[in-house]
C-alpha positions in Angstrom: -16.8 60.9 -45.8 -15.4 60.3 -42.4 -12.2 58.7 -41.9 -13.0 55.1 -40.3 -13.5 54.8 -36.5 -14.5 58.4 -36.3 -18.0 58.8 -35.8 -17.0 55.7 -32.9 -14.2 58.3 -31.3 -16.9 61.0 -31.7 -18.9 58.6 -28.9 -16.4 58.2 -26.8 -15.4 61.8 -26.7 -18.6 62.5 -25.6 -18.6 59.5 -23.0 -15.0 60.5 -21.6 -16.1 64.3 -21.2 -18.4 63.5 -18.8 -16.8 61.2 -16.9 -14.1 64.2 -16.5 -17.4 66.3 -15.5 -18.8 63.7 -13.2 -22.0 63.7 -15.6 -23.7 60.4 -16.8 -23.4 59.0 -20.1 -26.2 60.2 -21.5 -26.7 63.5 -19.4 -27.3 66.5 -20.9 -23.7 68.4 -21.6 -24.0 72.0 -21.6 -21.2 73.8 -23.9 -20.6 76.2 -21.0 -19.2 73.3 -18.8 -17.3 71.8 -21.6 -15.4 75.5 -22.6 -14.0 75.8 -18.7 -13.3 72.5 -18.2 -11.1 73.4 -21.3 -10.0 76.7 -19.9 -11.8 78.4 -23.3 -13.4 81.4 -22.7 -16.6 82.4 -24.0 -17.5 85.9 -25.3 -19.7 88.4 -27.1 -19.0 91.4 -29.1 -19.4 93.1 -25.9 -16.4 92.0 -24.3 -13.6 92.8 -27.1 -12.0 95.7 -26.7 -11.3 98.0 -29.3 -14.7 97.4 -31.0 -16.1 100.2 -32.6 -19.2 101.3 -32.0 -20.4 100.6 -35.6 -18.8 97.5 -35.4 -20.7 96.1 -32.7 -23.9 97.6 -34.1 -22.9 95.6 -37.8 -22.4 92.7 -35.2 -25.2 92.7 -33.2 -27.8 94.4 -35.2 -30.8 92.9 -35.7 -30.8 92.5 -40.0 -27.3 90.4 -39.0 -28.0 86.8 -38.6 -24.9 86.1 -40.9 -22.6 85.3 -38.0 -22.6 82.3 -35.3 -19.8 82.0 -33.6 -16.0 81.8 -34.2 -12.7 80.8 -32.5 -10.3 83.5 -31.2 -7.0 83.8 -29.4 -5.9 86.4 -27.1 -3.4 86.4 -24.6 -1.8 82.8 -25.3 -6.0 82.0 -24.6 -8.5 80.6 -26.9 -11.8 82.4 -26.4 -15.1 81.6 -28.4 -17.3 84.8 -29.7 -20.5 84.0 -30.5 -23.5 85.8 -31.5 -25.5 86.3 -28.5 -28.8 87.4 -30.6 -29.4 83.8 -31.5 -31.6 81.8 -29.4 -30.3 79.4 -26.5 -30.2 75.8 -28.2 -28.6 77.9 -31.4 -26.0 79.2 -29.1 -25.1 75.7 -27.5 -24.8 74.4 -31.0 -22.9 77.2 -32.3 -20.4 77.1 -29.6 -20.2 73.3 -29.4 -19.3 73.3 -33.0 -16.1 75.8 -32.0 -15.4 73.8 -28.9 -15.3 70.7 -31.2 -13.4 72.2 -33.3 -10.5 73.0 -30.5 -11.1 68.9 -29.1 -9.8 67.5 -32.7 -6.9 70.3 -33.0 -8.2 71.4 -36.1 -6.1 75.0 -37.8 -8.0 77.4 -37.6 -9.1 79.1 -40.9 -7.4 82.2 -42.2 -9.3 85.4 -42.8 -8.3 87.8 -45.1 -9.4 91.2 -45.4 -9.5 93.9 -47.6 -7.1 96.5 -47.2 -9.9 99.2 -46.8 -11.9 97.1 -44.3 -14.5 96.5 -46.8 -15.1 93.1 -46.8 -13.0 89.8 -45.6 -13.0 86.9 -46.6 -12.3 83.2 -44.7 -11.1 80.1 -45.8 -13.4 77.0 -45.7 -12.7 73.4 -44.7 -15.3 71.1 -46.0 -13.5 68.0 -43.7 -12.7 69.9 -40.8 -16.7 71.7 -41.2 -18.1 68.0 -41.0 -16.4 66.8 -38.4 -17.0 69.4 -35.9 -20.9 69.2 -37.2 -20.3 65.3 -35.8 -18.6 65.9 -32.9 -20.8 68.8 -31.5 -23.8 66.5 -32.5 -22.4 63.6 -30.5 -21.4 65.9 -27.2 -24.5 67.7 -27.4 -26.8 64.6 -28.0 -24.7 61.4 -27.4 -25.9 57.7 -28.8 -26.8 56.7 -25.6 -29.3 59.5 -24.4 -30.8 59.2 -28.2 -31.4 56.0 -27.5 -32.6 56.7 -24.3 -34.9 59.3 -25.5 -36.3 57.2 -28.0 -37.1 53.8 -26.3 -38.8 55.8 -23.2 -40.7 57.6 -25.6 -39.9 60.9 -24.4 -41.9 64.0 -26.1 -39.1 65.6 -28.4 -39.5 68.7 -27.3 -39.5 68.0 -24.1 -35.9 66.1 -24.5 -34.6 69.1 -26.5 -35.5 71.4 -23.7 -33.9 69.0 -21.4 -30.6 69.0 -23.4 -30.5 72.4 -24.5 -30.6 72.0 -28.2 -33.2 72.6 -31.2 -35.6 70.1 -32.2 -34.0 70.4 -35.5 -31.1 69.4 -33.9 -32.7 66.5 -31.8 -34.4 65.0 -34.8 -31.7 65.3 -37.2 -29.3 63.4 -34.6 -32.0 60.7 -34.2 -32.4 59.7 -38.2 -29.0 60.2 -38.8 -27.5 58.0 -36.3 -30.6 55.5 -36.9 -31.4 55.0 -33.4 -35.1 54.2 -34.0 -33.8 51.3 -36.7 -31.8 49.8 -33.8 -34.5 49.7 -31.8 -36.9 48.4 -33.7 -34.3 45.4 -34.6 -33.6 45.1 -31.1 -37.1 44.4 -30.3 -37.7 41.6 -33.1 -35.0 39.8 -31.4 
């Protein structure tokens, strides 16, 4: 359960982020924008050094779907490394969840790992998980646009094209912030 007044801050951080960007409202935000605008990098396996070659292979081969995307520093800089065999709107989710994660100053998890490199292991916040899940949700596909979307009668997939994200995505944010119930009310009035 979110604390109270988040899911409302969640909206506004979306809003405020594109003033910054000179973007509308309800434009589409694309993660890419968002990480420079906060001076994060973004990254694949490609681009850290020292990487084996069998650990980019175990990265990037094709049986390994296990990985998104995950929050690094280097240099005094956050950079986000994200799986780059995942499609596009996976991507933007994937690193708007990391990005969200950096906008609420959540710690980031520890890993730990075997002292033979055999396996690691990560700690798991079940709060900090959720809210990022919100957050990203609400800068990818803000209240207004849903709303938007909806009452214009906009072909899904079209929209999700449009903002860069999975149907999944687009439907899931439209039932679970009940935009087609406040419509429907709004129209009986």
């Amino acid at each position: 359960m979110f604390e109270r007044g988040f899911k409302s801050w969640c909206e506004n951080v979306a809003i405020e982020l594109r003033k910054e960007l000179k973007l509308d409202s309800a434009a589409p935000l694309p993660p890419t924008r968002v990480a420079d605008h906060l001076g994060i990098g973004l990254w694949t396996p490609h681009d850290l050094e020292g990487l084996s070659r069998d650990a980019l292979a175990v990265l990037l081969g094709e049986e390994n779907d296990s990985w998104s995307a995950i929050t690094v520093a280097h240099s005094g800089r956050k950079a986000i490394v994200y799986n780059p065999r995942h499609s596009a709107a996976r991507r933007a989710s994937d690193v708007m969840h990391e990005l969200a994660h950096v906008i609420i100053g959540h710690q980031p998890e520890r890993m730990i790992v075997s002292s033979n490199n055999d396996f690691a292991l990560r700690t798991y916040d079940k709060k900090q998980e959720d809210e990022a899940i919100w957050l990203s949700g609400s800068l990818l596909l803000p209240r207004g646009a849903l709303l938007e979307i909806v009452e214009a009668g906009v072909a899904l997939p079209a929209a999700a094209n449009q903002f860069g994200v999975s149907l999944d995505l687009l439907e899931y944010r439209i039932n679970i912030t009940a935009v087609r119930l406040q419509l429907r009310r709004r129209r009986r009035r």
